[in-house]
C-alpha positions in Angstrom: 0.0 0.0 0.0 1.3 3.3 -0.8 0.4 6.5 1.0 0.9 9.9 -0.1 0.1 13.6 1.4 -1.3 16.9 0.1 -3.4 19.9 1.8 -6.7 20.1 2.2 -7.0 23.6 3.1 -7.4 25.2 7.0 -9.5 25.3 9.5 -11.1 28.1 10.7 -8.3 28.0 13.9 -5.9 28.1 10.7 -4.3 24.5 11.8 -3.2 23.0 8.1 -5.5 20.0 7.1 -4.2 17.3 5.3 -5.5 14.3 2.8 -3.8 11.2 2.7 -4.4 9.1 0.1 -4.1 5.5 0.4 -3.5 3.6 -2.9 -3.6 -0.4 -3.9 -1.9 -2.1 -7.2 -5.6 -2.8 -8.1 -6.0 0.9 -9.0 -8.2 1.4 -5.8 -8.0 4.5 -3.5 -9.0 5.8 -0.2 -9.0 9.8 0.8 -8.5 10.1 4.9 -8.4 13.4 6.6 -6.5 14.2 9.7 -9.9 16.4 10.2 -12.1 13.9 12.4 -10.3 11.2 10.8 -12.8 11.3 7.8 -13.3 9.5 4.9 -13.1 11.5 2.2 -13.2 9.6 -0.9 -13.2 5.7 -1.2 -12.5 4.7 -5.1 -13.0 1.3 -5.8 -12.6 -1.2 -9.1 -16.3 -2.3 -10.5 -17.7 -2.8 -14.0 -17.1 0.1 -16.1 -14.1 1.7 -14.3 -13.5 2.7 -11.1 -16.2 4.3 -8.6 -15.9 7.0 -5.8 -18.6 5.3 -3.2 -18.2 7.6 -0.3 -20.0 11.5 0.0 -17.8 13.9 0.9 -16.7 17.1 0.5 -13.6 19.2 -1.4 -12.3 21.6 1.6 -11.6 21.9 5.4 -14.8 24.3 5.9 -17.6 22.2 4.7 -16.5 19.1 6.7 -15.7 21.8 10.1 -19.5 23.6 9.2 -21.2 20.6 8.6 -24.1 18.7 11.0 -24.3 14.9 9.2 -21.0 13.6 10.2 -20.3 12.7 7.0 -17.8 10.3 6.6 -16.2 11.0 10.1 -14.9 9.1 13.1 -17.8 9.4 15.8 -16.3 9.2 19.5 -16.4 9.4 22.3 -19.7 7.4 22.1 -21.6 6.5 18.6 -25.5 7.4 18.8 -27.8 8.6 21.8 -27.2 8.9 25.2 -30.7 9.7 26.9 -30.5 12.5 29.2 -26.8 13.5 28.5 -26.2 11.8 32.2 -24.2 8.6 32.7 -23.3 7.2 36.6 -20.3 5.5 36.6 -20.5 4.1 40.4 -21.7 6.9 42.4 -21.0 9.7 40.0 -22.9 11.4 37.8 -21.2 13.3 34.7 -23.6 15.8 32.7 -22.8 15.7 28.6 -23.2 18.0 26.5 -26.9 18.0 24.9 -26.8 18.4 21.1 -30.1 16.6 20.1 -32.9 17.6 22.6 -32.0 16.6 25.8 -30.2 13.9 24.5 -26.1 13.6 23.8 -25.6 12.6 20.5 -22.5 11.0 18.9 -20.3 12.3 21.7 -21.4 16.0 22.1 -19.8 19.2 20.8 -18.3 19.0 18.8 -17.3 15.6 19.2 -14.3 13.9 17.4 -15.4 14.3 13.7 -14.2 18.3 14.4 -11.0 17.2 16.2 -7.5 17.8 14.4 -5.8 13.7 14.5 -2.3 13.8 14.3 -0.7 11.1 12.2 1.7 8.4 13.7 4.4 7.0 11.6 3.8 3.6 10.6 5.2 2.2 7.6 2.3 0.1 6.7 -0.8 1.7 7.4 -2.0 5.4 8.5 -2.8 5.5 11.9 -4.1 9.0 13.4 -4.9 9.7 17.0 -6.5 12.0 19.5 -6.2 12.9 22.9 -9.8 13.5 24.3 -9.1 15.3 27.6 -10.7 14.6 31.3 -14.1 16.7 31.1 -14.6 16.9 27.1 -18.5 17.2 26.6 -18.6 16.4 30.1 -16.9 12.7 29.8 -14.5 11.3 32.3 -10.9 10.2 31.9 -8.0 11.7 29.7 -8.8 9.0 27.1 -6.2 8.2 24.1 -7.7 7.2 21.1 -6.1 5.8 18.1 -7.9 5.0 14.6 -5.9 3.1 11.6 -6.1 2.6 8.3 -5.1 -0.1 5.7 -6.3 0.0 1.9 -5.3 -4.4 1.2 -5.1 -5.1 -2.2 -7.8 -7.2 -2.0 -9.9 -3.8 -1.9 -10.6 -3.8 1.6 -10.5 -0.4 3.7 -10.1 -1.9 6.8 -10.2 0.5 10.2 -8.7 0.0 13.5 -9.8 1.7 16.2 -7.8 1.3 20.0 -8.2 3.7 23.0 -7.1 3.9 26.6 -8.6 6.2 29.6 -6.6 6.9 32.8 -10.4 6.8 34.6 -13.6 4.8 33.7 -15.6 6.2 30.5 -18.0 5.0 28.1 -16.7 4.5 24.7 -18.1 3.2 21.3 -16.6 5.0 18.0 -17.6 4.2 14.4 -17.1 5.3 11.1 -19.9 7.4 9.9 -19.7 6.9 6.1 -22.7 7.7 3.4 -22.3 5.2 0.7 -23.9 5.2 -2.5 -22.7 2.1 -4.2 -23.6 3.5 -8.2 -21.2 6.7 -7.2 -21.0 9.7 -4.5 -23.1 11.2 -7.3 -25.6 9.6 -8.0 -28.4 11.2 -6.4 -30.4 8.0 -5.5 -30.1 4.2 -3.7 -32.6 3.2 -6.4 -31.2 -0.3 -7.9 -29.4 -1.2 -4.2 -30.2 -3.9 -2.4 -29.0 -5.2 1.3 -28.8 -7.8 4.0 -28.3 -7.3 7.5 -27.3 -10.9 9.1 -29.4 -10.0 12.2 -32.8 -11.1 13.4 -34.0 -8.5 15.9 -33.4 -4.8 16.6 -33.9 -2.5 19.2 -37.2 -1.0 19.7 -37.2 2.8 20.0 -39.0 5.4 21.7 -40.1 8.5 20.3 -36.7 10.4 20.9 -35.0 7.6 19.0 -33.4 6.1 22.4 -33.9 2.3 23.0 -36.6 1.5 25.0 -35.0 -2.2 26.2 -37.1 -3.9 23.9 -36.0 -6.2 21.5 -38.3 -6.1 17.9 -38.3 -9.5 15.5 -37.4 -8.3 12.4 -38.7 -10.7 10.5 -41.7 -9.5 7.9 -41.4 -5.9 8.9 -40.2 -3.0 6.8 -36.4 -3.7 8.3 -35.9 -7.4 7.5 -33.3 -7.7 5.4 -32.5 -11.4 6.6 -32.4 -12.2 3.0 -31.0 -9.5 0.2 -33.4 -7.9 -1.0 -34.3 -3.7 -2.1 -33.0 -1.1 0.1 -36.3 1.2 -0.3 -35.4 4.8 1.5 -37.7 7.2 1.1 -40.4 9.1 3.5 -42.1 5.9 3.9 -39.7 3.8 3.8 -36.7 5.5 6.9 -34.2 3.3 8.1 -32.4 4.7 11.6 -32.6 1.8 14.2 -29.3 -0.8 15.7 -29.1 -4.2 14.7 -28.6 -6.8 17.1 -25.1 -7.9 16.2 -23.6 -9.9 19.5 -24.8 -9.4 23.0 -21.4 -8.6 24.2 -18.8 -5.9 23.5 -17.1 -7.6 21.3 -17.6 -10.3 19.0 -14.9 -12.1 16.1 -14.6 -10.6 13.2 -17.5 -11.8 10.6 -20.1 -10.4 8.0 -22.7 -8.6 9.2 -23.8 -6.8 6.3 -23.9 -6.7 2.2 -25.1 -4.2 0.1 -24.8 -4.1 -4.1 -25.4 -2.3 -7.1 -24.7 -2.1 -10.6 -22.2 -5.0 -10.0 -20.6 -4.0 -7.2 -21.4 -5.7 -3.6 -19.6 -4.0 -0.3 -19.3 -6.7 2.3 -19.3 -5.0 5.8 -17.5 -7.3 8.7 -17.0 -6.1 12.0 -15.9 -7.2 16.0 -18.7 -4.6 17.1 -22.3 -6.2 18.4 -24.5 -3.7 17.0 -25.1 -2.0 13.1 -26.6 1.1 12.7 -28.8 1.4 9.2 -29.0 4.9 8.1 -30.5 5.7 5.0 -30.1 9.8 5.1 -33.7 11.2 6.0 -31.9 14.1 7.9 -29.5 14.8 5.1 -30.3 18.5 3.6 -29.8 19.1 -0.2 -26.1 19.7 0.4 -23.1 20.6 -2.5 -20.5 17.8 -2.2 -17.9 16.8 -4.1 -17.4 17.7 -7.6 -20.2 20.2 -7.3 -22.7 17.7 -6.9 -25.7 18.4 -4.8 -26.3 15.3 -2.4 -30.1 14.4 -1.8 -31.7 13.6 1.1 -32.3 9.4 1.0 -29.5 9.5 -1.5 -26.8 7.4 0.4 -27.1 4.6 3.3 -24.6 4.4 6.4 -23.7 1.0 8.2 -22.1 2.4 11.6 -20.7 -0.7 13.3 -21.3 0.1 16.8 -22.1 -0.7 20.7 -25.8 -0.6 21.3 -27.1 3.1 21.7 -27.5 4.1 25.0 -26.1 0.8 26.7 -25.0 3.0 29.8 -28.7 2.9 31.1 -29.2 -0.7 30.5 -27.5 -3.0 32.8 -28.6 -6.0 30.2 -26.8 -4.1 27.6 -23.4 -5.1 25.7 -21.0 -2.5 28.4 -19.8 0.5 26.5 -17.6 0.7 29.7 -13.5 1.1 29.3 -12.0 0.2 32.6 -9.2 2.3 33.4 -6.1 1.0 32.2 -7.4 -1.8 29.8 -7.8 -1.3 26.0 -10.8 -0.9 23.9 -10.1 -2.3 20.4 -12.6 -2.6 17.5 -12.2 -3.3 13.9 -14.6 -2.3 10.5 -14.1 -3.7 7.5 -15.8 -2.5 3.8 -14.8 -5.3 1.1 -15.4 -4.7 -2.3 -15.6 -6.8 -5.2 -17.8 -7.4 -8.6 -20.1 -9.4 -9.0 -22.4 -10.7 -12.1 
Protein backbone atom coordinates (compact mmCIF):
# COMPACT_ATOMS: atom_id res chain seq x y z
CA UNK A 1 0.00 0.00 0.00
CA UNK A 2 1.26 3.33 -0.80
CA UNK A 3 0.44 6.50 0.97
CA UNK A 4 0.89 9.94 -0.12
CA UNK A 5 0.13 13.65 1.40
CA UNK A 6 -1.28 16.95 0.10
CA UNK A 7 -3.40 19.87 1.78
CA UNK A 8 -6.75 20.11 2.24
CA UNK A 9 -6.99 23.65 3.06
CA UNK A 10 -7.41 25.19 6.98
CA UNK A 11 -9.55 25.27 9.52
CA UNK A 12 -11.06 28.12 10.66
CA UNK A 13 -8.27 28.03 13.92
CA UNK A 14 -5.86 28.05 10.68
CA UNK A 15 -4.34 24.46 11.75
CA UNK A 16 -3.22 22.95 8.14
CA UNK A 17 -5.53 20.02 7.11
CA UNK A 18 -4.22 17.33 5.30
CA UNK A 19 -5.51 14.28 2.79
CA UNK A 20 -3.78 11.23 2.70
CA UNK A 21 -4.43 9.14 0.06
CA UNK A 22 -4.12 5.45 0.36
CA UNK A 23 -3.54 3.64 -2.90
CA UNK A 24 -3.57 -0.37 -3.91
CA UNK A 25 -1.87 -2.06 -7.15
CA UNK A 26 -5.64 -2.80 -8.12
CA UNK A 27 -6.00 0.88 -8.96
CA UNK A 28 -8.22 1.42 -5.76
CA UNK A 29 -8.00 4.49 -3.52
CA UNK A 30 -9.02 5.81 -0.23
CA UNK A 31 -9.04 9.77 0.83
CA UNK A 32 -8.54 10.05 4.88
CA UNK A 33 -8.39 13.41 6.59
CA UNK A 34 -6.46 14.21 9.70
CA UNK A 35 -9.91 16.43 10.20
CA UNK A 36 -12.06 13.87 12.44
CA UNK A 37 -10.27 11.17 10.79
CA UNK A 38 -12.82 11.26 7.76
CA UNK A 39 -13.26 9.47 4.86
CA UNK A 40 -13.12 11.47 2.25
CA UNK A 41 -13.20 9.60 -0.90
CA UNK A 42 -13.15 5.71 -1.24
CA UNK A 43 -12.51 4.67 -5.15
CA UNK A 44 -13.02 1.32 -5.79
CA UNK A 45 -12.62 -1.17 -9.08
CA UNK A 46 -16.30 -2.28 -10.54
CA UNK A 47 -17.68 -2.79 -13.99
CA UNK A 48 -17.07 0.08 -16.14
CA UNK A 49 -14.14 1.73 -14.35
CA UNK A 50 -13.54 2.74 -11.06
CA UNK A 51 -16.19 4.28 -8.56
CA UNK A 52 -15.93 7.03 -5.80
CA UNK A 53 -18.62 5.27 -3.24
CA UNK A 54 -18.19 7.64 -0.29
CA UNK A 55 -20.01 11.51 0.03
CA UNK A 56 -17.83 13.94 0.90
CA UNK A 57 -16.70 17.13 0.53
CA UNK A 58 -13.63 19.19 -1.39
CA UNK A 59 -12.28 21.55 1.61
CA UNK A 60 -11.58 21.89 5.44
CA UNK A 61 -14.83 24.32 5.89
CA UNK A 62 -17.58 22.20 4.70
CA UNK A 63 -16.49 19.07 6.73
CA UNK A 64 -15.70 21.75 10.06
CA UNK A 65 -19.50 23.58 9.23
CA UNK A 66 -21.25 20.64 8.60
CA UNK A 67 -24.08 18.68 10.98
CA UNK A 68 -24.31 14.90 9.18
CA UNK A 69 -21.04 13.63 10.17
CA UNK A 70 -20.27 12.66 7.04
CA UNK A 71 -17.84 10.27 6.56
CA UNK A 72 -16.18 10.98 10.15
CA UNK A 73 -14.90 9.06 13.06
CA UNK A 74 -17.79 9.36 15.76
CA UNK A 75 -16.30 9.18 19.49
CA UNK A 76 -16.38 9.35 22.31
CA UNK A 77 -19.73 7.38 22.05
CA UNK A 78 -21.57 6.53 18.60
CA UNK A 79 -25.55 7.43 18.81
CA UNK A 80 -27.77 8.56 21.80
CA UNK A 81 -27.17 8.90 25.21
CA UNK A 82 -30.74 9.75 26.91
CA UNK A 83 -30.49 12.45 29.18
CA UNK A 84 -26.82 13.51 28.47
CA UNK A 85 -26.19 11.75 32.19
CA UNK A 86 -24.15 8.56 32.68
CA UNK A 87 -23.34 7.18 36.58
CA UNK A 88 -20.32 5.49 36.57
CA UNK A 89 -20.45 4.09 40.43
CA UNK A 90 -21.75 6.88 42.41
CA UNK A 91 -20.97 9.75 40.04
CA UNK A 92 -22.92 11.39 37.83
CA UNK A 93 -21.17 13.25 34.67
CA UNK A 94 -23.64 15.84 32.74
CA UNK A 95 -22.79 15.74 28.62
CA UNK A 96 -23.21 17.95 26.51
CA UNK A 97 -26.89 18.03 24.91
CA UNK A 98 -26.82 18.44 21.15
CA UNK A 99 -30.11 16.57 20.10
CA UNK A 100 -32.89 17.57 22.59
CA UNK A 101 -31.96 16.61 25.84
CA UNK A 102 -30.24 13.92 24.50
CA UNK A 103 -26.09 13.61 23.82
CA UNK A 104 -25.63 12.64 20.48
CA UNK A 105 -22.46 11.05 18.89
CA UNK A 106 -20.32 12.25 21.66
CA UNK A 107 -21.37 16.02 22.11
CA UNK A 108 -19.77 19.20 20.84
CA UNK A 109 -18.31 19.05 18.80
CA UNK A 110 -17.30 15.64 19.24
CA UNK A 111 -14.28 13.88 17.40
CA UNK A 112 -15.45 14.31 13.67
CA UNK A 113 -14.19 18.35 14.39
CA UNK A 114 -11.04 17.16 16.21
CA UNK A 115 -7.46 17.78 14.40
CA UNK A 116 -5.80 13.73 14.46
CA UNK A 117 -2.26 13.84 14.30
CA UNK A 118 -0.75 11.10 12.20
CA UNK A 119 1.66 8.35 13.72
CA UNK A 120 4.36 6.97 11.61
CA UNK A 121 3.76 3.57 10.60
CA UNK A 122 5.23 2.20 7.58
CA UNK A 123 2.29 0.13 6.72
CA UNK A 124 -0.84 1.73 7.37
CA UNK A 125 -1.98 5.35 8.54
CA UNK A 126 -2.78 5.49 11.88
CA UNK A 127 -4.10 9.00 13.41
CA UNK A 128 -4.87 9.74 17.00
CA UNK A 129 -6.50 12.02 19.54
CA UNK A 130 -6.19 12.95 22.87
CA UNK A 131 -9.79 13.52 24.29
CA UNK A 132 -9.07 15.27 27.60
CA UNK A 133 -10.70 14.63 31.32
CA UNK A 134 -14.07 16.66 31.07
CA UNK A 135 -14.57 16.95 27.08
CA UNK A 136 -18.46 17.16 26.61
CA UNK A 137 -18.64 16.36 30.05
CA UNK A 138 -16.88 12.68 29.80
CA UNK A 139 -14.53 11.30 32.26
CA UNK A 140 -10.95 10.20 31.89
CA UNK A 141 -8.01 11.69 29.68
CA UNK A 142 -8.82 9.00 27.13
CA UNK A 143 -6.23 8.23 24.13
CA UNK A 144 -7.67 7.22 21.14
CA UNK A 145 -6.08 5.81 18.11
CA UNK A 146 -7.91 5.03 14.55
CA UNK A 147 -5.91 3.06 11.59
CA UNK A 148 -6.10 2.60 8.26
CA UNK A 149 -5.11 -0.12 5.68
CA UNK A 150 -6.26 -0.02 1.89
CA UNK A 151 -5.34 -4.40 1.17
CA UNK A 152 -5.12 -5.12 -2.18
CA UNK A 153 -7.84 -7.24 -2.03
CA UNK A 154 -9.90 -3.77 -1.93
CA UNK A 155 -10.56 -3.80 1.63
CA UNK A 156 -10.46 -0.43 3.67
CA UNK A 157 -10.11 -1.88 6.77
CA UNK A 158 -10.23 0.50 10.22
CA UNK A 159 -8.66 0.02 13.50
CA UNK A 160 -9.79 1.70 16.16
CA UNK A 161 -7.85 1.28 20.02
CA UNK A 162 -8.18 3.72 22.96
CA UNK A 163 -7.08 3.91 26.59
CA UNK A 164 -8.58 6.21 29.63
CA UNK A 165 -6.65 6.89 32.84
CA UNK A 166 -10.45 6.81 34.62
CA UNK A 167 -13.58 4.77 33.75
CA UNK A 168 -15.61 6.16 30.46
CA UNK A 169 -18.05 5.02 28.12
CA UNK A 170 -16.73 4.51 24.70
CA UNK A 171 -18.14 3.19 21.31
CA UNK A 172 -16.60 4.96 18.04
CA UNK A 173 -17.55 4.22 14.41
CA UNK A 174 -17.13 5.26 11.09
CA UNK A 175 -19.89 7.43 9.91
CA UNK A 176 -19.69 6.87 6.09
CA UNK A 177 -22.74 7.69 3.45
CA UNK A 178 -22.28 5.20 0.66
CA UNK A 179 -23.88 5.22 -2.50
CA UNK A 180 -22.74 2.06 -4.22
CA UNK A 181 -23.61 3.46 -8.17
CA UNK A 182 -21.19 6.72 -7.24
CA UNK A 183 -21.04 9.68 -4.46
CA UNK A 184 -23.07 11.21 -7.29
CA UNK A 185 -25.57 9.59 -8.02
CA UNK A 186 -28.38 11.23 -6.36
CA UNK A 187 -30.41 7.96 -5.54
CA UNK A 188 -30.15 4.17 -3.66
CA UNK A 189 -32.55 3.22 -6.40
CA UNK A 190 -31.24 -0.27 -7.88
CA UNK A 191 -29.41 -1.18 -4.17
CA UNK A 192 -30.22 -3.85 -2.40
CA UNK A 193 -28.96 -5.20 1.32
CA UNK A 194 -28.78 -7.80 3.98
CA UNK A 195 -28.32 -7.32 7.46
CA UNK A 196 -27.26 -10.92 9.11
CA UNK A 197 -29.38 -10.02 12.19
CA UNK A 198 -32.81 -11.05 13.41
CA UNK A 199 -34.02 -8.53 15.93
CA UNK A 200 -33.37 -4.79 16.64
CA UNK A 201 -33.85 -2.47 19.18
CA UNK A 202 -37.21 -0.98 19.71
CA UNK A 203 -37.21 2.79 20.02
CA UNK A 204 -39.02 5.39 21.74
CA UNK A 205 -40.07 8.53 20.33
CA UNK A 206 -36.74 10.37 20.89
CA UNK A 207 -34.98 7.64 18.96
CA UNK A 208 -33.39 6.08 22.38
CA UNK A 209 -33.85 2.33 22.95
CA UNK A 210 -36.63 1.46 25.00
CA UNK A 211 -34.97 -2.23 26.24
CA UNK A 212 -37.09 -3.95 23.91
CA UNK A 213 -35.97 -6.17 21.48
CA UNK A 214 -38.34 -6.09 17.93
CA UNK A 215 -38.25 -9.54 15.54
CA UNK A 216 -37.38 -8.33 12.41
CA UNK A 217 -38.72 -10.68 10.47
CA UNK A 218 -41.69 -9.53 7.91
CA UNK A 219 -41.40 -5.93 8.89
CA UNK A 220 -40.18 -2.96 6.83
CA UNK A 221 -36.39 -3.74 8.33
CA UNK A 222 -35.95 -7.37 7.47
CA UNK A 223 -33.25 -7.72 5.37
CA UNK A 224 -32.49 -11.37 6.58
CA UNK A 225 -32.43 -12.21 2.98
CA UNK A 226 -31.05 -9.54 0.18
CA UNK A 227 -33.38 -7.86 -1.02
CA UNK A 228 -34.26 -3.71 -2.13
CA UNK A 229 -32.97 -1.12 0.11
CA UNK A 230 -36.27 1.25 -0.31
CA UNK A 231 -35.38 4.80 1.51
CA UNK A 232 -37.65 7.22 1.14
CA UNK A 233 -40.42 9.10 3.53
CA UNK A 234 -42.10 5.94 3.87
CA UNK A 235 -39.67 3.75 3.82
CA UNK A 236 -36.75 5.51 6.86
CA UNK A 237 -34.18 3.30 8.05
CA UNK A 238 -32.44 4.65 11.64
CA UNK A 239 -32.59 1.85 14.15
CA UNK A 240 -29.29 -0.79 15.66
CA UNK A 241 -29.06 -4.21 14.67
CA UNK A 242 -28.55 -6.80 17.07
CA UNK A 243 -25.13 -7.93 16.20
CA UNK A 244 -23.63 -9.89 19.47
CA UNK A 245 -24.82 -9.43 22.98
CA UNK A 246 -21.44 -8.65 24.24
CA UNK A 247 -18.85 -5.94 23.50
CA UNK A 248 -17.09 -7.61 21.33
CA UNK A 249 -17.64 -10.31 18.98
CA UNK A 250 -14.89 -12.06 16.14
CA UNK A 251 -14.59 -10.59 13.23
CA UNK A 252 -17.47 -11.83 10.63
CA UNK A 253 -20.05 -10.41 7.97
CA UNK A 254 -22.72 -8.61 9.23
CA UNK A 255 -23.83 -6.80 6.28
CA UNK A 256 -23.92 -6.68 2.17
CA UNK A 257 -25.11 -4.24 0.08
CA UNK A 258 -24.81 -4.06 -4.14
CA UNK A 259 -25.38 -2.26 -7.11
CA UNK A 260 -24.67 -2.15 -10.59
CA UNK A 261 -22.24 -4.96 -9.96
CA UNK A 262 -20.61 -3.99 -7.22
CA UNK A 263 -21.37 -5.74 -3.61
CA UNK A 264 -19.61 -4.03 -0.27
CA UNK A 265 -19.32 -6.71 2.34
CA UNK A 266 -19.27 -4.97 5.77
CA UNK A 267 -17.46 -7.31 8.73
CA UNK A 268 -16.96 -6.11 12.00
CA UNK A 269 -15.92 -7.20 15.99
CA UNK A 270 -18.71 -4.64 17.13
CA UNK A 271 -22.26 -6.19 18.45
CA UNK A 272 -24.47 -3.74 16.98
CA UNK A 273 -25.07 -2.05 13.09
CA UNK A 274 -26.60 1.12 12.71
CA UNK A 275 -28.77 1.37 9.23
CA UNK A 276 -28.99 4.89 8.14
CA UNK A 277 -30.51 5.69 4.99
CA UNK A 278 -30.06 9.76 5.06
CA UNK A 279 -33.70 11.17 6.04
CA UNK A 280 -31.91 14.13 7.87
CA UNK A 281 -29.45 14.80 5.12
CA UNK A 282 -30.27 18.50 3.56
CA UNK A 283 -29.84 19.08 -0.23
CA UNK A 284 -26.09 19.73 0.37
CA UNK A 285 -23.09 20.64 -2.47
CA UNK A 286 -20.52 17.81 -2.21
CA UNK A 287 -17.88 16.81 -4.07
CA UNK A 288 -17.43 17.74 -7.63
CA UNK A 289 -20.15 20.22 -7.30
CA UNK A 290 -22.67 17.65 -6.87
CA UNK A 291 -25.70 18.38 -4.75
CA UNK A 292 -26.28 15.31 -2.39
CA UNK A 293 -30.11 14.36 -1.76
CA UNK A 294 -31.67 13.57 1.07
CA UNK A 295 -32.26 9.35 1.02
CA UNK A 296 -29.54 9.47 -1.50
CA UNK A 297 -26.85 7.43 0.36
CA UNK A 298 -27.10 4.64 3.31
CA UNK A 299 -24.58 4.36 6.44
CA UNK A 300 -23.73 0.97 8.21
CA UNK A 301 -22.12 2.37 11.58
CA UNK A 302 -20.67 -0.74 13.34
CA UNK A 303 -21.34 0.08 16.78
CA UNK A 304 -22.10 -0.68 20.67
CA UNK A 305 -25.81 -0.59 21.30
CA UNK A 306 -27.09 3.07 21.72
CA UNK A 307 -27.46 4.07 25.02
CA UNK A 308 -26.15 0.76 26.73
CA UNK A 309 -25.05 2.98 29.79
CA UNK A 310 -28.73 2.90 31.13
CA UNK A 311 -29.25 -0.67 30.47
CA UNK A 312 -27.53 -2.95 32.79
CA UNK A 313 -28.58 -5.99 30.23
CA UNK A 314 -26.81 -4.12 27.55
CA UNK A 315 -23.45 -5.11 25.71
CA UNK A 316 -21.02 -2.53 28.43
CA UNK A 317 -19.75 0.47 26.54
CA UNK A 318 -17.57 0.69 29.73
CA UNK A 319 -13.52 1.06 29.31
CA UNK A 320 -12.04 0.21 32.58
CA UNK A 321 -9.16 2.26 33.43
CA UNK A 322 -6.11 1.02 32.22
CA UNK A 323 -7.39 -1.81 29.79
CA UNK A 324 -7.82 -1.30 26.03
CA UNK A 325 -10.82 -0.91 23.87
CA UNK A 326 -10.06 -2.27 20.40
CA UNK A 327 -12.55 -2.58 17.49
CA UNK A 328 -12.22 -3.33 13.91
CA UNK A 329 -14.64 -2.27 10.51
CA UNK A 330 -14.06 -3.74 7.55
CA UNK A 331 -15.80 -2.52 3.84
CA UNK A 332 -14.85 -5.25 1.09
CA UNK A 333 -15.38 -4.72 -2.26
CA UNK A 334 -15.61 -6.78 -5.20
CA UNK A 335 -17.78 -7.38 -8.58
CA UNK A 336 -20.10 -9.37 -9.00
CA UNK A 337 -22.40 -10.72 -12.12
Amino acid sequence: MDISRSFFGNTAAGEPVSLYTLRNSCGAEAGILDLGAAVQSLRVPAPGGIRDVILGYDDAASYENQDSYMGVTVGRVANRIAGACITLGEETFRLTANEGSKCHHGGVPGFGKRMWTRKEDADRLILTYHSPDGESGFPGSLDVSASFLLTEDNALEIKYSAVSDRDTPISLTSHCYFNLLGHDAGTLKGHTLQIHADKALQLDDQLVPNGVFDHVAGTDQDFLEMRPLIADPDHPHDLNFVIGTAPWTPLRIVASAAADGLQMDCLTTQPGLQLYTADALEPTPGKGGTVYQTFGAFCLEAQNWPDAVHHSDFPTCILRAGETYQQKIVYQFHAIP
